[in-house]
N, C-alpha and C positions, 0 to 999 in steps of 0.2 A: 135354398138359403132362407127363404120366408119357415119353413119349418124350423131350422134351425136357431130365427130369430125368434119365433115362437115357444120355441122348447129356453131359451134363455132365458125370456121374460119371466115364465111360468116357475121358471128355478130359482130369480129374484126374488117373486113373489109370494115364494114358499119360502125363504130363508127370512124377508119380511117378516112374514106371520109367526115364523117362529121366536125370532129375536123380539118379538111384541109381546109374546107367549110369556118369554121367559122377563123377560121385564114387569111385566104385569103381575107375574109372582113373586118379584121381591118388594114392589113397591105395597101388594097384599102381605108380607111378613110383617114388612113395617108396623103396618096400621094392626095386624095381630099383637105382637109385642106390646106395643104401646095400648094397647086395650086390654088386653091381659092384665097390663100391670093395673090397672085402675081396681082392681077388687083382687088384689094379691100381695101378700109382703115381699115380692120380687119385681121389679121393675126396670123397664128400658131406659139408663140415663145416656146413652150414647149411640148413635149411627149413625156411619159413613157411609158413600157409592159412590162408583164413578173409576175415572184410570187414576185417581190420585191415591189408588189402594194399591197401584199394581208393584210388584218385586220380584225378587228371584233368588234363590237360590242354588250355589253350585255344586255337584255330587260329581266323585269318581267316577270313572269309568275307561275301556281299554284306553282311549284316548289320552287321558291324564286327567280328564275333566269335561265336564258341560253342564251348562246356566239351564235350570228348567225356570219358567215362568211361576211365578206366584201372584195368581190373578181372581180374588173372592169376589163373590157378589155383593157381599158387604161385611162391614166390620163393624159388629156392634160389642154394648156393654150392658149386661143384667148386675142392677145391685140388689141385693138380699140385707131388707133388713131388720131378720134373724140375728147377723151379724155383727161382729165388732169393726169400727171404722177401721180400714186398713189390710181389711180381711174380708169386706163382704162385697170386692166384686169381680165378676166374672167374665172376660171377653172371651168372644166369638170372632172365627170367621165362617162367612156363611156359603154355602154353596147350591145351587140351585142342581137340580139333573133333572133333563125333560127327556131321560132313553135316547139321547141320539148322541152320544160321545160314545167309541169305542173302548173296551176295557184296558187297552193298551195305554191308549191316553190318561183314560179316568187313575190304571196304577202312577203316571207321572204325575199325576195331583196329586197324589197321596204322598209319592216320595218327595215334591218338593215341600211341602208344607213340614214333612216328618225333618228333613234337612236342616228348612229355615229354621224349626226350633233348634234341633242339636245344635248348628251353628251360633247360637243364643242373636240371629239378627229382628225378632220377634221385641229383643230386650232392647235391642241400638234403635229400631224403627220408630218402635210403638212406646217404650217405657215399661212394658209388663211383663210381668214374671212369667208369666203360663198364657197360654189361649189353649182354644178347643173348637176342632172344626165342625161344624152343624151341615150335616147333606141332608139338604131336602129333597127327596125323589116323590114321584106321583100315585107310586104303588107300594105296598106293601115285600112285595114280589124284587122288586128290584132294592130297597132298603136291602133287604135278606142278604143279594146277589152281591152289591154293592162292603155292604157289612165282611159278609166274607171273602171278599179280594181284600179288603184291608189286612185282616188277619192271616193273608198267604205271604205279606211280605213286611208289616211291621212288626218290630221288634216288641215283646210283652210288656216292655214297659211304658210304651210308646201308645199302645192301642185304647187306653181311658181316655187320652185326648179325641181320640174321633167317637161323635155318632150319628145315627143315619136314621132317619125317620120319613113318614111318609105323610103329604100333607093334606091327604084325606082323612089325619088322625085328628084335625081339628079343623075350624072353619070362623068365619069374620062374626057369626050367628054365637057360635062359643068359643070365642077366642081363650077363654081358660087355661083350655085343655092343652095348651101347647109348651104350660109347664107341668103336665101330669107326666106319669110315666109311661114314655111312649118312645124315647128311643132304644135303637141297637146300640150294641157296643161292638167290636174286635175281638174283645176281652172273654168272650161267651165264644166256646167251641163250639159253633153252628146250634147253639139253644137259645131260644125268644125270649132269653131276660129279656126286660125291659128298664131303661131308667130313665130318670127326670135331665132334665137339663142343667138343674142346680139340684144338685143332693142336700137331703136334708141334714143339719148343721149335727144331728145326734146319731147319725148314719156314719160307719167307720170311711165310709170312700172321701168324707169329708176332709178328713187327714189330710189326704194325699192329691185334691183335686185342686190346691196352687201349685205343685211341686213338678 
């Protein structure tokens, strides 16, 4: 019994450290973003956290139906201004991965998120037209892994909304770097394009990144 209360504690106390892990990496996006923007014509004018983000969305299946969770780590907003008012801003959901969600799970993120837009509750919730979801993983390796389970089940037109980056591609030291071009897309048949987070305004993907 003392073993087994011992082996509990220790699994607290790892789930502890993790959840401290993963918290401490969004509230370091934060303060990225928002220093970024300070020497950028692109800037953080909005972020949320917390359960006041969370939703759901409902998908077929044999059953007739089931509610997946819509749960980000945060919901922010980049304005670009590039831009004309009206047009030049960009929400995100953000998601953190620290490698310990099963891929099973991680494709039910993807399908709900992919849901929530088709079912236009992105537009009832939040007010915006488009969002786009930002995965931040800790490797490059897992980006890749991640990048291409999106593209095994979203639909082509679906896959410019997600990308996947890694957050060893920037740092608090040069927080810049985190609107250079450095993420994956779906959209790329297992090739390391890379793109920015906001396309540039003379760039064709520009067209079609509120749509």
């Amino acid at each position: 019994m003392a073993a087994d209360g011992a082996d509990r504690r220790l699994r607290a106390y790892e789930l502890k450290e993790l959840f401290l892990q993963h918290e401490m990496l969004i509230v370091d996006h934060h303060v990225l973003f928002a220093l970024a923007g300070k020497t950028s014509h692109l800037r953080l004018v909005d972020w949320q956290e917390g359960r006041g983000l969370f939703d759901s969305a409902v998908i077929a299946d044999a059953g007739g139906g089931r509610k997946l969770p819509v749960r980000p780590d945060a919901f922010f907003t980049i304005e670009d201004a590039r831009r004309d008012e009206g047009k030049n801003r960009f929400p995100f959901f953000l998601e953190i991965d620290r490698s310990t969600m099963p891929h099973a799970k991680f494709k039910e993120k993807i399908q709900a998120y992919w849901q929530y837009r088709e079912q236009g509750l992105h537009a009832k919730r939040w007010g915006i037209k488009s969002f786009r979801v930002l995965t931040v993983t800790l490797t490059v390796a897992r980006a890749r892994n991640l990048r291409d389970l999106g593209r095994t089940m979203l639909p082509e037109s679906a896959r410019k909304h997600f990308l996947f980056t890694a957050a060893d591609n920037y740092s608090l030291q040069d927080p810049s770097r985190i609107f250079a071009d450095i993420c994956l897309s779906p959209r790329e048949n297992g090739q390391d394009v890379t793109y920015p987070l906001i396309p540039d305004p003379e760039d064709s993907l520009a067209k079609t990144a509120q749509t």
